[in-house]
Steps between C-alpha positions, in 0.01 A plus 500: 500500500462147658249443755609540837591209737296546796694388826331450858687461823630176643356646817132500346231273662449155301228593287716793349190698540633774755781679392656779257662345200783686290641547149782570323389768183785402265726713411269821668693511876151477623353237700128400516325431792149313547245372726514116438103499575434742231736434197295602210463902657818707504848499612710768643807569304778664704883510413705201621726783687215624716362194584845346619519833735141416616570189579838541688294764710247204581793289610683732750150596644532866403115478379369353841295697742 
């Protein structure tokens, strides 16, 4: 398997030192996810499908208080 490409946001601050980067896992329908401070520890691996949902949740603000 290939490493990953780690993405960050465009939305990060200008040092890229503050913000969640992602993955794609070739070919595994899983996504990584990392803290960009941290990169050497471990990522979270969840499947692309969730994380879409998750995200779309964010989004229309069914996650805020």
């Amino acid at each position: 398997m290939p490493h990953p490409q780690w993405r960050k946001s465009s939305h990060s601050t200008p040092n890229g030192q503050n913000c969640v980067e992602l993955a794609d896992l070739h070919g595994a329908g899983r996504v990584g996810i990392r803290d960009s401070k941290h990169p050497d520890l471990a990522h979270l691996s969840v499947p692309r499908r969730d994380l879409t949902r998750f995200t779309a949740r964010i989004r229309t603000g069914a996650l805020d208080l």
